[in-house]
C-alpha positions in Angstrom: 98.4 44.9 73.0 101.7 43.8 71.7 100.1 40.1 70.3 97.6 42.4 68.9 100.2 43.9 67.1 102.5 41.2 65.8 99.3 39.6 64.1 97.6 42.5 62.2 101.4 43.6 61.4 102.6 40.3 60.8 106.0 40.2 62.8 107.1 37.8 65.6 108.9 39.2 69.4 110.6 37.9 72.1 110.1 39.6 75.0 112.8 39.9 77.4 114.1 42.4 80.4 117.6 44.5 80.9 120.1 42.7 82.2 120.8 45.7 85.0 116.7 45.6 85.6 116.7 49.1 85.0 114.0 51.4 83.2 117.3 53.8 82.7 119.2 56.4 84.1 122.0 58.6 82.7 125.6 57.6 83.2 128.6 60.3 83.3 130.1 59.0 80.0 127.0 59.4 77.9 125.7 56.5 77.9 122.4 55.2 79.4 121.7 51.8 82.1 118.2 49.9 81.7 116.0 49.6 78.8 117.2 52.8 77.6 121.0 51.5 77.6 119.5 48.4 75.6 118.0 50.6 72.8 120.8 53.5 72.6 123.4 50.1 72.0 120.8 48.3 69.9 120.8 45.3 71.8 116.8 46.0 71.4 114.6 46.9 68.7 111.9 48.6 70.9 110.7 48.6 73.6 106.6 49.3 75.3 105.8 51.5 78.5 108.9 53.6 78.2 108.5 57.3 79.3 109.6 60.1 77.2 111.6 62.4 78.5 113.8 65.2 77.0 117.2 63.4 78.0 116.1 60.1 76.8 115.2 61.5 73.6 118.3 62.3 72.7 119.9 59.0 72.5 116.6 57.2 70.9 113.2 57.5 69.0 110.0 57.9 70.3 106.6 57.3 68.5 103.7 59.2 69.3 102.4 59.7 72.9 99.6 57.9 73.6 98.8 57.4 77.3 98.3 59.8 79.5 99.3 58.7 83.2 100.6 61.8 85.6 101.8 61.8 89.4 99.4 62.4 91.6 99.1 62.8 96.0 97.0 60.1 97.3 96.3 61.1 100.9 93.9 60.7 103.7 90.5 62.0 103.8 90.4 64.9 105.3 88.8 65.0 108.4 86.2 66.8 110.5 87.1 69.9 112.0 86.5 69.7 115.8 83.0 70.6 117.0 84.2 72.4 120.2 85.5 75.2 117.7 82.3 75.7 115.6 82.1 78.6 117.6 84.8 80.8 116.3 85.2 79.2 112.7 82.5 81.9 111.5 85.3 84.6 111.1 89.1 84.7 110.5 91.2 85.2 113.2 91.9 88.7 111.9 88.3 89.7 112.3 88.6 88.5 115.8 91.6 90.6 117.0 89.6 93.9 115.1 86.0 93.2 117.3 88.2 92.4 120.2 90.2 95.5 119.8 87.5 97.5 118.2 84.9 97.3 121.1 87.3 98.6 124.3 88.4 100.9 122.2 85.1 102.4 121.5 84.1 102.2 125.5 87.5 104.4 125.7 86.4 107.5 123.1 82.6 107.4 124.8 84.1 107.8 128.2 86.5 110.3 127.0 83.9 112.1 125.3 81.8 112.2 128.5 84.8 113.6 130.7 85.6 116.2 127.9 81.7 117.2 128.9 81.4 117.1 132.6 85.3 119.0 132.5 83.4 122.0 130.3 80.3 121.4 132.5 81.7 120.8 135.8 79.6 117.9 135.9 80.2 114.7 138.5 83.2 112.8 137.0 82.6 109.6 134.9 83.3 106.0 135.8 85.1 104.0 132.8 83.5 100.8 133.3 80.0 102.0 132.6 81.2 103.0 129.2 82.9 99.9 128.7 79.7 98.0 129.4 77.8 100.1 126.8 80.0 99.1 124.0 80.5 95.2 125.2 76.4 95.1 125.9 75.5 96.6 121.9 77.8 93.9 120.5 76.3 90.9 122.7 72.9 92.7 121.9 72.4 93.1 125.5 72.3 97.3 125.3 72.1 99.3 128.5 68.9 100.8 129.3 71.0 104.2 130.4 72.4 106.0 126.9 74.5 108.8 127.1 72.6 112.2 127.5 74.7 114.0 124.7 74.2 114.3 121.0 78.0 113.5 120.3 77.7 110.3 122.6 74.4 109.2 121.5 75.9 109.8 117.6 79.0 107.8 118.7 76.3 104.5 119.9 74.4 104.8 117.0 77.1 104.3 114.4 78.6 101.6 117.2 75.3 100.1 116.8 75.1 99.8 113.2 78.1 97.9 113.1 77.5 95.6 115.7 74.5 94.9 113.8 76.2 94.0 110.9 78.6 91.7 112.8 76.1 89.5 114.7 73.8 89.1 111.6 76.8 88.2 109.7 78.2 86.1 112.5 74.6 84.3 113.1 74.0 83.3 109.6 77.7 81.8 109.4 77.3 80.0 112.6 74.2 78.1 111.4 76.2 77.1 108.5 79.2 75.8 110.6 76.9 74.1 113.3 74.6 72.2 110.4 77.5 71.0 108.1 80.5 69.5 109.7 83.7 71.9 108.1 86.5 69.5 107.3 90.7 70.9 107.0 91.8 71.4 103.4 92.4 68.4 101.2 96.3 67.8 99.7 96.1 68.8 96.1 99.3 69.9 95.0 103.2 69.8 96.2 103.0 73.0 97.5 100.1 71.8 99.9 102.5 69.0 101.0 104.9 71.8 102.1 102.5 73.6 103.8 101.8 70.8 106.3 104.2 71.3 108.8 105.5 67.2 110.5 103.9 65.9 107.1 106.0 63.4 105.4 105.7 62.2 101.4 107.3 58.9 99.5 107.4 57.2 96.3 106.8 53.7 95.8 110.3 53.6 93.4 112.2 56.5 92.5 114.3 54.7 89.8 113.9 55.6 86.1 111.5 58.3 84.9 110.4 59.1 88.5 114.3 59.9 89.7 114.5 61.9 86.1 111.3 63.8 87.1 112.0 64.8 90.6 116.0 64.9 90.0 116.2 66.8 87.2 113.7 69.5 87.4 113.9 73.6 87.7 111.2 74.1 90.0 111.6 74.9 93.3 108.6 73.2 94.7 109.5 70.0 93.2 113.3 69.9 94.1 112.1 70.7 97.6 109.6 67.4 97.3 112.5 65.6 96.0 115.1 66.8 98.9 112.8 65.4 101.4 111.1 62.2 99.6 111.3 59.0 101.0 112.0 56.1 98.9 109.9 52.6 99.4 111.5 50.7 96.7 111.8 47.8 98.7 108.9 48.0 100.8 105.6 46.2 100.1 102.7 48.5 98.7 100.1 47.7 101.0 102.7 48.7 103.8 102.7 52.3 102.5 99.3 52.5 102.0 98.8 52.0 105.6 101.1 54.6 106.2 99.0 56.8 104.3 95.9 55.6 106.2 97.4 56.2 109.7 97.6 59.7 108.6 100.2 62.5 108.3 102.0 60.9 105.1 101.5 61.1 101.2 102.4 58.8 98.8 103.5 60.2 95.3 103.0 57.7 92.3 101.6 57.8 88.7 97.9 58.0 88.8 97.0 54.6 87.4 99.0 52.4 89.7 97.1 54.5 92.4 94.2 53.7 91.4 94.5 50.1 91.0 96.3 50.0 94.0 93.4 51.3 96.2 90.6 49.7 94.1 92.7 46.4 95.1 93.2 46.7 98.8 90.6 49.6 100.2 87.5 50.2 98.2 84.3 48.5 99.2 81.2 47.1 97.2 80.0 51.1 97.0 83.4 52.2 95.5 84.0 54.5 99.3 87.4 55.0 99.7 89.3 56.5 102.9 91.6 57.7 100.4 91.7 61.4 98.3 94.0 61.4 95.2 95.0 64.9 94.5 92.8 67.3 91.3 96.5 68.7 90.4 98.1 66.1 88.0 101.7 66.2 87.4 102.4 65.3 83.8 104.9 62.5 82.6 104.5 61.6 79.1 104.9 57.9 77.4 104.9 57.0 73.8 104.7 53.5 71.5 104.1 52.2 68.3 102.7 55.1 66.4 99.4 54.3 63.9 98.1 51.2 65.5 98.4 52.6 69.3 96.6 55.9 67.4 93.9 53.9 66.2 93.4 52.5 69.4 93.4 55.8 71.1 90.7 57.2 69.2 88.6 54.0 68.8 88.2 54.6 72.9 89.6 51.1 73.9 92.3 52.4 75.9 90.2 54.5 78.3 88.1 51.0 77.7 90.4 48.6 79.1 91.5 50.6 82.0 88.0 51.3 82.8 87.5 46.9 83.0 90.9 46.8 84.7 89.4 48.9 87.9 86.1 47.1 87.5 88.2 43.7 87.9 90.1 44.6 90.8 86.6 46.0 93.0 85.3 42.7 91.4 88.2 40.5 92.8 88.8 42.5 96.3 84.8 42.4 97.1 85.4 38.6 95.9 88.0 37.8 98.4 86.5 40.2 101.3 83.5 38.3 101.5 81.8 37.8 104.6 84.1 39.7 106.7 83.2 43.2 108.3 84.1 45.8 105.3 84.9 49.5 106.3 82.6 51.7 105.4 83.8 55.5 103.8 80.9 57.1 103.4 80.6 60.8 103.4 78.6 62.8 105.1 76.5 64.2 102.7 75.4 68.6 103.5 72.1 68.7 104.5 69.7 70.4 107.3 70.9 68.2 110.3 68.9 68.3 113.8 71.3 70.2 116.0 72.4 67.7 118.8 74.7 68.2 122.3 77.7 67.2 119.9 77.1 70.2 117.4 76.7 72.9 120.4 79.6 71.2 123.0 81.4 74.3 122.0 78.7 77.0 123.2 78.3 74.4 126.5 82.3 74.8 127.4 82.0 78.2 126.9 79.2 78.4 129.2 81.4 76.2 132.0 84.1 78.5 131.5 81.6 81.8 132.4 80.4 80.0 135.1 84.1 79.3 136.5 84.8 82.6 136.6 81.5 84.0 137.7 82.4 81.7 140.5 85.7 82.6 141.3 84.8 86.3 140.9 82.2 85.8 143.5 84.8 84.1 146.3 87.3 87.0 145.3 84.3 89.4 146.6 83.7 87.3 149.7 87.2 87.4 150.1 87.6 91.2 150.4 84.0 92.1 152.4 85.5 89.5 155.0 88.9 91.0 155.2 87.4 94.7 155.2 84.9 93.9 158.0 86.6 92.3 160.5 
């Protein structure tokens, strides 16, 4: 862009870096190291790909903004849920604890409703298990035959019984959902996500320049938080942190376009499948240039243009160079109707085991006790 530049506005460069090899960073006596030194001292004219940032404008011009490249969290995938769970995924935990509570609880008022009656009738006295199995039998829609004989009781099992309807169609319909479509955990959109994860760790490929201005300096708490705990790969390789990020349990935190060329580079095959998920919450960081010719540019389309070719040349060279060896796939699984197999229902065949477990240890416990009672 810049030889575009000098010819259609007829000057000549020479292009050169700071002598620190800093993009610049405030000092405590005012002045600035970097690129940003070389421009506040005018030992440069200009200078290309320099962020703006309120500090920097102080001590130098900017022309207009014209690239839009924000952080971003490139992450793992996120991953399946297990299968063995698929069971209980249909309701929150909360609802759990209420139908776990709800239903002995109910068993307890029928049975004290019955003893209120055979106390004012002088009636035989009444076991609380049978009650019990009346509530427990309505909500597994395995009612006793034997109702209670009184209005207030057979009131009480009729409202019971609307609600346990209500629970097990809502429950049924969810669980087909759950068993057909594998569920996968939440993806890592935004900082506060990152926080969330509790032994998740986060770096930046250099936190020099605008990236230690951005994280350093700002006012939110999220972001300072990000910042206390970031780790810096400055002199690390790229492709070793991107395997960090593949092994799981890490983030890396960079601007969105070195991402992208990054993983179009090293892990996207011929079908463009990644393993990798780069966060829908951009964090802005603005950058700015020569002002009417970069404009023109911007609004002829050839910077979204070029960028575009730029990706299309690095899937180009990778698939290039990764020829003939096994490529990765990272397909998803697309939703659909699925046939149901052993691996979708393992969780309802564990439960099972587990009933039968303890219907067999119930049954020794009664051998147990006839035996000791009839010797």
């Amino acid at each position: 862009m810049l030889h575009t530049f000098a010819n259609n506005l007829n000057f000549t460069y020479v292009l050169r870096e700071p002598l620190d090899e800093k993009w610049g960073t405030p000092a405590d006596d005012g002045n600035w190291t970097g690129i940003v030194g070389d421009l506040q001292h005018q030992q440069a004219d200009f200078s290309l790909d320099l962020t703006l940032t309120e500090s920097r404008s102080r001590v130098m011009d900017h022309s207009r903004i014209y690239n839009y490249d924000p952080y971003v969290i490139l992450s793992l995938k996120p991953s399946s849920l297990p299968r063995h769970l698929a069971l209980t995924r249909p309701f929150k935990g909360e609802v759990w604890i209420a139908i776990i509570v709800c239903t002995p609880v109910m068993g307890l008022i029928l049975w004290l409703l019955q003893k209120a009656w055979s106390w004012a009738l002088s009636e035989r006295d009444v076991s609380l298990v049978t009650p019990l199995f009346h509530t427990w039998g309505i909500l597994l829609s395995e009612p006793s035959p034997t109702l209670p004989t009184k209005a207030s009781g057979r009131v009480l099992m009729g409202w019971w019984l609307l609600t346990c309807v209500i629970i097990t169609a809502a429950y049924h319909s969810s669980l087909i959902a759950h068993l057909s479509v594998q569920s996968k955990y939440p993806p890592i959109n935004t900082f506060q996500d990152l926080l969330n994860r509790d032994g998740w760790s986060w770096g930046i490929y250099d936190l020099t320049g605008t990236n230690f201005l951005y994280f350093n300096g700002s006012s939110d708490p999220d972001i300072q938080e990000i910042y206390q705990h970031m780790q810096n790969m400055e002199n690390s390789d790229a492709e070793e942190w991107l395997e960090r990020v593949l092994h799981g349990g890490f983030s890396l935190l960079d601007l969105k376009t070195w991402i992208q060329i990054q993983v179009a580079k090293r892990y996207t095959d011929k079908d463009g499948n990644t393993p990798f998920h780069i966060s829908t919450t951009e964090y802005p960081v603005f950058g700015g240039n020569i002002s009417k010719m970069k404009q023109r540019l911007i609004e002829a389309g050839l910077l979204s243009l070029w960028l575009d070719e730029l990706l299309k040349n690095e899937f180009k060279q990778n698939n290039t160079e990764e020829e003939g060896k096994e490529q990765p796939l990272y397909t998803e699984h697309e939703s659909g109707q699925v046939v149901l197999t052993l691996d979708h229902l393992q969780g309802a065949f564990y439960l099972s085991l587990l009933g039968c477990c303890l219907a067999f240890g119930a049954f020794l416990i009664e051998i147990l006790i006839h035996n000791y009672y009839t010797q």
